[in-house]
Backbone bond lengths (Angstrom), bond angles and torsions (degrees), N, CA, C in turn:
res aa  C-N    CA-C-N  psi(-1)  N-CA   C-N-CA  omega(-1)  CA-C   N-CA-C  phi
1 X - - - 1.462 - - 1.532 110.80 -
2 X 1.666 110.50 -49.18 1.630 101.41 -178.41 1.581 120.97 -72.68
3 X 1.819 97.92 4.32 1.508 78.92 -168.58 1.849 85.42 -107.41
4 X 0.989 144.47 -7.04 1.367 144.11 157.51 1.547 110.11 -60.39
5 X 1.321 126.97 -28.76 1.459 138.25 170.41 1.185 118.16 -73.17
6 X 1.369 113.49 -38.56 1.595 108.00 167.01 1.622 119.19 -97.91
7 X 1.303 140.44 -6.44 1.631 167.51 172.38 2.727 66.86 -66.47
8 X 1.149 112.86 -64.44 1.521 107.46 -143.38 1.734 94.13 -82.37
9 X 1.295 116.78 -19.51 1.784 106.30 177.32 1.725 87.52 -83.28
10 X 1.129 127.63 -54.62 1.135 99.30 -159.25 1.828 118.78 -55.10
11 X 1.615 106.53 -44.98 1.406 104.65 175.85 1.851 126.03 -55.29
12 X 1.352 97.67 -23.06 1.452 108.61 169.29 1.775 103.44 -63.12
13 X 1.212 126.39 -43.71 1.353 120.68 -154.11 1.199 81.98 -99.71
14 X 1.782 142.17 -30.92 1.617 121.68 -166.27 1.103 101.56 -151.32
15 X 1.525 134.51 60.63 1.173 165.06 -111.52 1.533 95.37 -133.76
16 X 1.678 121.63 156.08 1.228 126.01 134.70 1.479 122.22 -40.49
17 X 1.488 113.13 -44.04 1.570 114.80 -162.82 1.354 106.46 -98.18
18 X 1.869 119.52 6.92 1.394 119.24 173.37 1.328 94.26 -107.87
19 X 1.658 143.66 -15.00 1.325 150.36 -139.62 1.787 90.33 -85.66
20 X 0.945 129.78 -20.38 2.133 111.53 168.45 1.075 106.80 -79.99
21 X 1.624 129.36 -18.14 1.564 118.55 -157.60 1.440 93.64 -70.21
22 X 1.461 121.80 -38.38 1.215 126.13 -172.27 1.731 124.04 -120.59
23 X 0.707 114.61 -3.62 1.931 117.19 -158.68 1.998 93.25 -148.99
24 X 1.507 111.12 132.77 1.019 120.62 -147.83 2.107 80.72 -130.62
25 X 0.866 134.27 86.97 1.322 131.46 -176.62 1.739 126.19 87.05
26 X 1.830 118.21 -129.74 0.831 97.08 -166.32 1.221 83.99 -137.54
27 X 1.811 113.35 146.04 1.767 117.78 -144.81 1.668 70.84 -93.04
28 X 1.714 90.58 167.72 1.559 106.76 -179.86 2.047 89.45 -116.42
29 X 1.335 108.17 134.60 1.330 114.61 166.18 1.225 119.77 -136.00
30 X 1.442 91.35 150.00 2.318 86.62 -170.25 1.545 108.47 -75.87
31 X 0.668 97.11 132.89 1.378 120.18 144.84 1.598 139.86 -41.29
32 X 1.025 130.74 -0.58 1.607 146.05 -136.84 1.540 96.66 -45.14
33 X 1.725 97.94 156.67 1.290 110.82 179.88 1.985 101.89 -98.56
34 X 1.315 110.28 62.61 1.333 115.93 -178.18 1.717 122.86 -133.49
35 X 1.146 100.07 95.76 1.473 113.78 -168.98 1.538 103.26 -71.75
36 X 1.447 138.04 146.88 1.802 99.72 8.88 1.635 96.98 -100.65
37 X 1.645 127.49 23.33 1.034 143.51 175.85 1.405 112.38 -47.72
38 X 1.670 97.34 -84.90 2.001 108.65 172.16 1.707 103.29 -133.14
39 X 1.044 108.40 125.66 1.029 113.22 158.16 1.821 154.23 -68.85
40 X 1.470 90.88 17.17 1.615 101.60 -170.80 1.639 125.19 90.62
41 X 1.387 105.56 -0.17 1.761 92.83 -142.07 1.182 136.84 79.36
42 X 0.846 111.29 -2.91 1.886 109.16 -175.50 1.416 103.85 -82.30
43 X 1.390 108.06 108.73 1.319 121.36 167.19 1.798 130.06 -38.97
44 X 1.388 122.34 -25.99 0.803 155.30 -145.65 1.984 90.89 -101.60
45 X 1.266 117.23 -55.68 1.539 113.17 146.34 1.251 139.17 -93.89
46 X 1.464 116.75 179.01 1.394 121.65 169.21 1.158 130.76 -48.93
47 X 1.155 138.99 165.07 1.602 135.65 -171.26 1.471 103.30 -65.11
48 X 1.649 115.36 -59.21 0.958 141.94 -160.15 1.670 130.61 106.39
49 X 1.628 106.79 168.87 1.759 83.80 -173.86 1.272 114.88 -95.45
50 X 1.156 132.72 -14.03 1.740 126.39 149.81 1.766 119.50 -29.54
51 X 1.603 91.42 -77.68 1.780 106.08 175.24 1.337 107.14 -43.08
52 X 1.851 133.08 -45.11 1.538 116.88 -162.18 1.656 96.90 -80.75
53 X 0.840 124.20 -8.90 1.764 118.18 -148.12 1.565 75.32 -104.76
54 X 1.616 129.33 -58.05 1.699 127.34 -175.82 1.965 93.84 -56.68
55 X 1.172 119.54 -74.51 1.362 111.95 -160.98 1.822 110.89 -49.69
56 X 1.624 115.25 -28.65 1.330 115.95 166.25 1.444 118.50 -55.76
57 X 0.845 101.66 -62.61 2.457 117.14 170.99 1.544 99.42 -46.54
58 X 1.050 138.52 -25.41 1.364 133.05 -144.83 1.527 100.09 -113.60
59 X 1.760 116.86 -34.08 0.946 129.56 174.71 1.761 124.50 -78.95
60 X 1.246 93.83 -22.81 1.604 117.46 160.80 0.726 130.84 -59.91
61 X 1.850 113.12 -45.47 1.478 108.99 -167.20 1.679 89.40 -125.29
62 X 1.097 131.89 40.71 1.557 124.28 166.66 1.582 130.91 78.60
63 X 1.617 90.92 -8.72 1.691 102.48 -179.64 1.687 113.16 -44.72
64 X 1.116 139.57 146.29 1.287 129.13 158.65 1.965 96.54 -108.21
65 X 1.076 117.06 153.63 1.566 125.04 -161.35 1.430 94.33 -172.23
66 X 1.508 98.00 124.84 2.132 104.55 162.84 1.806 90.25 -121.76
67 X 1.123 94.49 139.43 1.800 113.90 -174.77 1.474 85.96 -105.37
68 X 1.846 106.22 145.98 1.165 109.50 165.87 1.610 106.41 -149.76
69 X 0.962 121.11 175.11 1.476 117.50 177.69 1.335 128.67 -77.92
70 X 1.668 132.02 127.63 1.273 115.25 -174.61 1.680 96.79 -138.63
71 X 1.129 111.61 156.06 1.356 119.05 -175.48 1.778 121.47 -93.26
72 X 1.283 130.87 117.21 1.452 123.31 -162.91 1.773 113.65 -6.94
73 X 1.270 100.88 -93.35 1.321 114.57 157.96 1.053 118.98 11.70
74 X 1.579 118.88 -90.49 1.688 149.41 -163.34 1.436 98.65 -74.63
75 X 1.355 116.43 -38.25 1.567 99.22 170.01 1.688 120.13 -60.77
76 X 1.614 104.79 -59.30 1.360 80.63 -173.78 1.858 134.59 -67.46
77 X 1.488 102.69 0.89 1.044 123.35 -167.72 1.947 101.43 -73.15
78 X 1.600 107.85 -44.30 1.549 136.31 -172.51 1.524 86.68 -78.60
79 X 1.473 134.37 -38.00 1.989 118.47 -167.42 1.521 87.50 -80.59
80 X 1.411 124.45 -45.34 1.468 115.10 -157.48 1.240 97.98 -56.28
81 X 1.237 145.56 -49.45 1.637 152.37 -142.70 1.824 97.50 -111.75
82 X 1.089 116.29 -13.01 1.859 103.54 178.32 1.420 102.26 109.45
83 X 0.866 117.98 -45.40 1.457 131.95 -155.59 1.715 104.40 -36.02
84 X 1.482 108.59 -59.33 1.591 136.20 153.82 1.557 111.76 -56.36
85 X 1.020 124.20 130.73 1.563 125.62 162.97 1.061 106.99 -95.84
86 X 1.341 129.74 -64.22 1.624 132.51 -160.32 1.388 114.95 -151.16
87 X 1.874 102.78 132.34 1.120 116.01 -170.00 1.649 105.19 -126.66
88 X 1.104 141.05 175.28 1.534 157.31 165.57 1.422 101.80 -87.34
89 X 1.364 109.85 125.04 1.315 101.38 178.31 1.939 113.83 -161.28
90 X 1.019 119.69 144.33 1.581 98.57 166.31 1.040 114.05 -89.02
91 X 2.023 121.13 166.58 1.497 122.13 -174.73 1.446 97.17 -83.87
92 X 1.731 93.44 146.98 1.214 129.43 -150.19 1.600 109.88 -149.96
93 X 1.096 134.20 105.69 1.375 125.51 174.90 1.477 113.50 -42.47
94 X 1.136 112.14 -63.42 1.791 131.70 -160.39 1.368 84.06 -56.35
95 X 1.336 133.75 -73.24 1.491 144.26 174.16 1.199 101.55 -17.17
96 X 1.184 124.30 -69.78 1.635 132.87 -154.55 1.887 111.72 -66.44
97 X 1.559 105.36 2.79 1.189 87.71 173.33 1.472 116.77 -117.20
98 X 1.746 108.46 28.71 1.177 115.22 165.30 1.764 108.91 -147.03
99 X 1.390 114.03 19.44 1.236 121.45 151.64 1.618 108.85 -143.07
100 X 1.185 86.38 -175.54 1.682 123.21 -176.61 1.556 107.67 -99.78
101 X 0.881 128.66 131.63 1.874 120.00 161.17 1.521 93.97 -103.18
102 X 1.594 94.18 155.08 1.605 116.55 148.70 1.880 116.10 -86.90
103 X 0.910 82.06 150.61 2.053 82.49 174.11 1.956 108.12 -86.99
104 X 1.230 120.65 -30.13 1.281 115.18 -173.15 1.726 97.87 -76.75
105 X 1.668 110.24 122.30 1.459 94.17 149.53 1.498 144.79 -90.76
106 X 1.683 105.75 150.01 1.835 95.06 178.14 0.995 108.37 -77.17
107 X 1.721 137.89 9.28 1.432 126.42 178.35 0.994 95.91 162.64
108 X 2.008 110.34 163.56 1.642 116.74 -174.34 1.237 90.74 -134.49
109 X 1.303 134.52 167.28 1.104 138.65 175.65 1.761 113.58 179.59
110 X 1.325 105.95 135.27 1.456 125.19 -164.62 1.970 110.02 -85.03
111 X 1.428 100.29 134.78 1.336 88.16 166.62 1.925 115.22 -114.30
112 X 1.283 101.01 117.84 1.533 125.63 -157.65 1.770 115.44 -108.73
113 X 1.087 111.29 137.26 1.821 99.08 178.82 1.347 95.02 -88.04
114 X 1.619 97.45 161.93 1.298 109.39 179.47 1.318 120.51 -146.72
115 X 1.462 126.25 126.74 1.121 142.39 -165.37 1.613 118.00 -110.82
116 X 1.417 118.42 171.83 1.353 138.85 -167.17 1.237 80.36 -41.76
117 X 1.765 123.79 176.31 1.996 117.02 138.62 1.496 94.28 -92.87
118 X 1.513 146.30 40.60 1.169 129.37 153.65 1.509 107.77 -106.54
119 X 0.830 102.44 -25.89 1.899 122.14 -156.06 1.486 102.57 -66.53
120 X 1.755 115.22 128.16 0.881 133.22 172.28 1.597 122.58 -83.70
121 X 1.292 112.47 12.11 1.630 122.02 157.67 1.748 124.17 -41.87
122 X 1.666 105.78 133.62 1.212 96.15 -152.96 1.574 73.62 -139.99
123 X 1.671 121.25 116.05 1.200 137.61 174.28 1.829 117.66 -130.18
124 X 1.958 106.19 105.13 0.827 127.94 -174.88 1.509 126.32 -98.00
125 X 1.627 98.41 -26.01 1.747 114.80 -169.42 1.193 83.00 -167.49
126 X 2.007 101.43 153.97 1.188 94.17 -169.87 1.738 105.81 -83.23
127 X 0.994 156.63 13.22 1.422 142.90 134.17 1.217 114.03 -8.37
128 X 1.486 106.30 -74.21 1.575 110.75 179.16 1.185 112.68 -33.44
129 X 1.285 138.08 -49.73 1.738 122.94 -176.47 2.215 110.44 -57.96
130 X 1.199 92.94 -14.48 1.638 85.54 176.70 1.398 119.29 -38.08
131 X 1.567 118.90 -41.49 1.457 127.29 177.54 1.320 136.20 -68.21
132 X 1.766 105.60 -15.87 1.277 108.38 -168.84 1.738 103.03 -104.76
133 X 1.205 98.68 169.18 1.451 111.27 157.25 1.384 119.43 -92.46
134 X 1.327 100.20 100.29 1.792 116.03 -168.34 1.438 128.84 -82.76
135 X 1.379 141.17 108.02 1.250 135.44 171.03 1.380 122.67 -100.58
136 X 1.751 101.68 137.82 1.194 111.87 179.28 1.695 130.02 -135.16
137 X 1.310 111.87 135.18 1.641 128.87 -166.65 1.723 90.08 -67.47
138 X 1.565 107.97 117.59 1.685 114.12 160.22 1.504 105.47 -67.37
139 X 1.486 104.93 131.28 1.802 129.22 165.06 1.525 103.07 100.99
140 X 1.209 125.53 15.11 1.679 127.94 160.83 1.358 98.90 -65.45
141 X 1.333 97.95 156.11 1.871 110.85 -173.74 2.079 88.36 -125.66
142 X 1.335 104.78 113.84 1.403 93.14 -174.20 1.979 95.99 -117.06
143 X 1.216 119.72 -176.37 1.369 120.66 170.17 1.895 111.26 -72.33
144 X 1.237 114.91 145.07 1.164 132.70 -175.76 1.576 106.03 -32.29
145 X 1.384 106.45 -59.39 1.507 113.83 178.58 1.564 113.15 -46.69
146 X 1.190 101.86 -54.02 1.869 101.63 -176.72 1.256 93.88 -57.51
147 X 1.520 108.69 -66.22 1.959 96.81 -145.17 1.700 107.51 -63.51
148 X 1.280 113.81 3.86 1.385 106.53 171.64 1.586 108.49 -97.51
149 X 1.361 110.59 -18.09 1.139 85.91 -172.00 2.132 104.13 -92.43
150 X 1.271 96.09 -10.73 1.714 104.98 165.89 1.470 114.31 -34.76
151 X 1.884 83.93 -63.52 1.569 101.04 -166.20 1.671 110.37 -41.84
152 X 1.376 101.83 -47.84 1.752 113.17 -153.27 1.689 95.11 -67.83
153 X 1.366 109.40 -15.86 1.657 96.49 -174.42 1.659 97.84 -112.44
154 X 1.103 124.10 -13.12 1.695 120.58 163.60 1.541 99.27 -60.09
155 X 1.696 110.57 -39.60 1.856 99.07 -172.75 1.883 109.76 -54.28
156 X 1.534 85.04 -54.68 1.484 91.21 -167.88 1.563 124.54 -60.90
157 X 1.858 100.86 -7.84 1.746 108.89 162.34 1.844 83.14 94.59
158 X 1.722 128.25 24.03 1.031 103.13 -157.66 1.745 90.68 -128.91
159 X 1.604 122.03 63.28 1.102 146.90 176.57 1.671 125.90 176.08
160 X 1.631 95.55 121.99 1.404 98.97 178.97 1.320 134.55 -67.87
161 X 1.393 126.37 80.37 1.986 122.95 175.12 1.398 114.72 -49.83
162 X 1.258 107.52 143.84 1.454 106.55 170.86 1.476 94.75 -143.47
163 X 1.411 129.87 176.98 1.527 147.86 -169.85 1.648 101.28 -125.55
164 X 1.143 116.28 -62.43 1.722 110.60 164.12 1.279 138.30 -68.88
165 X 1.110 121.64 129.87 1.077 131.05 -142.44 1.581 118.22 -85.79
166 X 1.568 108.85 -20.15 1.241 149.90 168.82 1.704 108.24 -53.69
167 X 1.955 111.30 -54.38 1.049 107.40 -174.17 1.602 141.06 -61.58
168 X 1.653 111.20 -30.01 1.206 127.24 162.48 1.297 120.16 -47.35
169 X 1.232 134.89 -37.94 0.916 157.13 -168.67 2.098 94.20 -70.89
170 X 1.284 103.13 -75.07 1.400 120.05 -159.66 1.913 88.70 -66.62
171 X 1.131 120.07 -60.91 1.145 103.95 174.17 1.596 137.17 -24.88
172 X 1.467 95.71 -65.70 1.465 108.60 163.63 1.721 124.69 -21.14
173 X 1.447 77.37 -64.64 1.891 96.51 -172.15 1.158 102.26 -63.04
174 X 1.123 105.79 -21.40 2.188 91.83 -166.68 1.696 112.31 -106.93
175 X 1.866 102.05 4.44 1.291 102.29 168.38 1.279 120.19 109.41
176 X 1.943 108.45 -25.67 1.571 109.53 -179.91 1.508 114.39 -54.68
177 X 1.243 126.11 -30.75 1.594 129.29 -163.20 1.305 106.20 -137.58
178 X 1.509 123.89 137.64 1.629 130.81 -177.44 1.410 98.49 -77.55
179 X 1.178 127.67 -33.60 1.565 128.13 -142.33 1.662 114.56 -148.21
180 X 1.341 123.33 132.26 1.626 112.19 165.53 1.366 95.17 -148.04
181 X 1.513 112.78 144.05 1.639 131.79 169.86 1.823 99.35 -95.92
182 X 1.614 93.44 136.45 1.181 94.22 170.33 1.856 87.54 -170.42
183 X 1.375 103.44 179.44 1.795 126.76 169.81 1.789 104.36 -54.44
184 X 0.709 123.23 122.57 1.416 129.21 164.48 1.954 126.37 -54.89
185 X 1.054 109.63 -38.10 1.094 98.30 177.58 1.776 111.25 -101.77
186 X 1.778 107.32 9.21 1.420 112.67 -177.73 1.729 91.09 -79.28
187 X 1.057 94.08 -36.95 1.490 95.98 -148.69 1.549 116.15 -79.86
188 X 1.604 107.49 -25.02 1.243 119.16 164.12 1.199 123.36 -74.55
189 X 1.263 119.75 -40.60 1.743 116.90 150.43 1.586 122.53 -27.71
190 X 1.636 114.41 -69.43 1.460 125.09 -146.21 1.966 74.12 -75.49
191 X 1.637 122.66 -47.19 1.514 90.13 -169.72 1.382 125.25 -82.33
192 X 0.985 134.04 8.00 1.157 133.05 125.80 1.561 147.43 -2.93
193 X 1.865 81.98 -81.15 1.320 110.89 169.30 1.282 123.00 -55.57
194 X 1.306 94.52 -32.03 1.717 120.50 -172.10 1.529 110.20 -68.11
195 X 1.596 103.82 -26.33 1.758 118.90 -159.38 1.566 108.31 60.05
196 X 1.360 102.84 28.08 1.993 97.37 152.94 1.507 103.13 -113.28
197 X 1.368 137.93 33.98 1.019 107.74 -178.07 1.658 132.59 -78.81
198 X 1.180 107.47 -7.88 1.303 134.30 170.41 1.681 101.82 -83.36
199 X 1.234 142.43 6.34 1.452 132.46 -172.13 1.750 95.66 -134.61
200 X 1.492 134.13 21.46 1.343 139.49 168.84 1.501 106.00 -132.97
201 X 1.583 111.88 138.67 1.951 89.36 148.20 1.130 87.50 -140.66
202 X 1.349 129.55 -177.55 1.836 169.83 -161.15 1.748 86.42 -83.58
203 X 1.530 117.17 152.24 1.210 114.35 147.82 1.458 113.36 -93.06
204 X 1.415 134.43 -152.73 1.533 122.41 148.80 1.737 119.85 -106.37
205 X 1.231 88.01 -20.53 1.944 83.45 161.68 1.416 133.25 -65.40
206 X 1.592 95.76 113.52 1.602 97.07 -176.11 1.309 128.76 -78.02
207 X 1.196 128.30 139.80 1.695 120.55 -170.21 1.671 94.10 -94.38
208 X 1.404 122.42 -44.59 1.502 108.47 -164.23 2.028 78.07 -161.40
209 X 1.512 111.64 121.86 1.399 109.54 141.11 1.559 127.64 -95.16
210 X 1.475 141.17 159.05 0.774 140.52 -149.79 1.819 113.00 -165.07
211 X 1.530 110.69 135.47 1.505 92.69 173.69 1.636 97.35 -123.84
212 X 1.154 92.94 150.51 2.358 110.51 174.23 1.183 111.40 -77.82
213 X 1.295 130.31 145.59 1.103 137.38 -176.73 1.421 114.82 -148.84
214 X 1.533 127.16 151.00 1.203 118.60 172.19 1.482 119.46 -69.27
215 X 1.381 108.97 145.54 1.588 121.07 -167.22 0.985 116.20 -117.17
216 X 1.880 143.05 101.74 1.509 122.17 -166.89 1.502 91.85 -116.93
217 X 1.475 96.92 145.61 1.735 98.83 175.53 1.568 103.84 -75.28
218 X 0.963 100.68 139.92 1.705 122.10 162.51 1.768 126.05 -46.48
219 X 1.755 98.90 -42.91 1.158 86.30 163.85 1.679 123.33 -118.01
220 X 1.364 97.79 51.81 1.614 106.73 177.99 1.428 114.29 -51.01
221 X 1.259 131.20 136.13 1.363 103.08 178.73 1.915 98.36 -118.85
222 X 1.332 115.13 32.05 1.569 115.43 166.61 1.578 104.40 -109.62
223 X 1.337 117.91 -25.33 1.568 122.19 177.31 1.978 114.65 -108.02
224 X 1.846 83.22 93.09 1.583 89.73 -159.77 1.947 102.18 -80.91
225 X 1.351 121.89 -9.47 1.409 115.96 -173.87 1.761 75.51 -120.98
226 X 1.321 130.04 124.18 1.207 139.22 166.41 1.932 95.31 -92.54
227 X 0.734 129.52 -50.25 1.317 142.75 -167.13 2.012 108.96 -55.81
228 X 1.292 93.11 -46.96 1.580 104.99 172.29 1.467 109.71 -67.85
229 X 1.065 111.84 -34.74 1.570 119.28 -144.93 1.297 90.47 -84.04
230 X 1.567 114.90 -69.38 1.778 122.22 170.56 1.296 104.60 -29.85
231 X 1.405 138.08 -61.86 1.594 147.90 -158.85 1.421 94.93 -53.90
232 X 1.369 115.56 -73.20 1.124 112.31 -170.52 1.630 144.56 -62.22
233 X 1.549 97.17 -20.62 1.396 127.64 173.30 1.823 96.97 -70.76
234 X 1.625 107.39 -46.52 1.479 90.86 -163.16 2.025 94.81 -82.44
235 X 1.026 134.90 -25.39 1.715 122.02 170.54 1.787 99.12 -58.18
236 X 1.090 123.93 -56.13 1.627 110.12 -166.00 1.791 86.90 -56.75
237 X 1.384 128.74 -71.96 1.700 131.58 -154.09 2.190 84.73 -32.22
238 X 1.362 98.72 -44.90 1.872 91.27 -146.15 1.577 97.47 -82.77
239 X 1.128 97.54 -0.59 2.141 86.97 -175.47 1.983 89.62 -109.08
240 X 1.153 118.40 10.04 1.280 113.44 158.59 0.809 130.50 -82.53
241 X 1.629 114.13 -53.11 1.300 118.63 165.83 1.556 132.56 -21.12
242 X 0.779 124.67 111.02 1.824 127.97 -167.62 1.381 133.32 95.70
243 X 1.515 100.77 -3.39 1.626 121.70 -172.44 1.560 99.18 -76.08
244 X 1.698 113.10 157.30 1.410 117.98 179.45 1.362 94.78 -76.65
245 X 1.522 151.14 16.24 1.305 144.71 172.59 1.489 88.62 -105.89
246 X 0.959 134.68 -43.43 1.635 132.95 176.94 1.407 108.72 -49.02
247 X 1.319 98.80 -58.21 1.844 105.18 -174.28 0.980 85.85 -57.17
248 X 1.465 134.19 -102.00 1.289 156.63 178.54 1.692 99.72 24.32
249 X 1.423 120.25 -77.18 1.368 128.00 -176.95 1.646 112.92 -62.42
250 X 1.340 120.70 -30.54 1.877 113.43 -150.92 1.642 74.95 -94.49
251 X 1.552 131.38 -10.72 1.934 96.74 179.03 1.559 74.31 -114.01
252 X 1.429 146.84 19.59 1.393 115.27 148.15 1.748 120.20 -73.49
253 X 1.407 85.22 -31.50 2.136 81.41 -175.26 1.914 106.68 -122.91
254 X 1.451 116.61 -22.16 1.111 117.17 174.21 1.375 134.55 -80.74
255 X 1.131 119.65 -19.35 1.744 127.69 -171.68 1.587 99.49 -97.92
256 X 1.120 118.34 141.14 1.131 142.83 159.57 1.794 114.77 -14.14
């Protein structure tokens, strides 16, 4: 009964029959190519746990939403102009002057180096990476300190870039690189997938933690009360939290 009582305040406050006061059709949301989050669309995988936890909230409170795929770039290019409504994102100044954040997050996640699972690498500060041969994924957003200290060894030609996301991973294992920073549960996914997941682990030094949040562009022109819409998105995200649909998803794509 109480959970049919609250399924009916929320639709009262973000309802089909409240959905003109604010929202003018059907919102466009990315898609991201970020496992085990969203998977792009590709039929071929899982939705992901971003998309089920957004398409769950959405289904709650009456939203209608078609997700499609957009590429870093082209997204923020589509939020600045409307085109995009809503993306996943962490808070960000620069960001914030062409979206909105929500305060509830859909997830937190650490960015951690990661080594052989044999390797006796011992990373306390980033100094310690001076020794290794370091690889790094182009379009990571790391803390000021790292990405400067990236830069100074990208000058000297003395770090491996890659664009796929796949390769860090394979590198590792085969010896080209001691070390790669990345998301923790990205990375345990793709090796996995890879069938090395047993041949990487996490260190415990964190380079940058971080939580996601919903992102609405400012000048959306299908989400006419941005203010409602965020509110309500972040009460469904926080009355999820702890639900057997919650569990249900974080040991479908998050646990080990």
């Amino acid at each position: 009964m109480l959970k049919h009582v609250k399924r009916a305040s929320l639709l009262l406050f973000f309802g089909v029959s409240a959905w003109p006061a604010y929202g003018d059709g059907i919102i466009e949301v990315n898609d991201s190519d970020w496992p085990p989050y969203f998977f792009a669309g590709d039929k071929s995988k899982p939705e992901g746990f971003g998309k089920e936890l957004l398409k769950h909230c959405f289904q709650k409170t009456g939203v209608r939403a078609s997700f499609r795929h957009v590429g870093i770039k082209r997204a923020i290019k589509e939020l600045e102009d409307g085109t995009l409504d809503l993306n996943v994102y962490s808070h960000d100044a620069l960001r914030e002057k062409f979206l909105i954040f929500g305060d509830a997050p859909l997830f937190k996640a650490d960015y951690r180096p990661f080594v052989r699972s044999d390797s006796k690498v011992k990373i306390s500060k980033t100094k310690d990476f001076d020794t290794l041969r370091l690889g790094n994924l182009a379009g990571l957003s790391y803390t000021p300190e790292f990405s400067a200290y990236l830069a100074a060894r990208e000058k000297r030609g003395d770090v491996t870039t890659v664009n796929d996301p796949e390769l860090p991973i394979q590198m590792l294992v085969s010896g080209k690189i001691d070390a790669f920073v990345n998301t923790v549960p990205t990375v345990l996914w793709e090796a996995k997938e890879l069938g090395l997941g047993g041949k990487i682990r996490a260190l415990d030094f964190v380079i940058k933690a971080r939580s996601y949040h919903v992102a609405v562009a400012r000048k959306s022109f299908r989400i006419k009360n941005s203010k409602v819409f965020i509110d309500t998105l972040d009460q469904c995200l926080n009355a999820t939290t702890g639900t057997s649909f919650y569990k249900a998803i974080s040991a479908k794509y998050l646990e080990p």
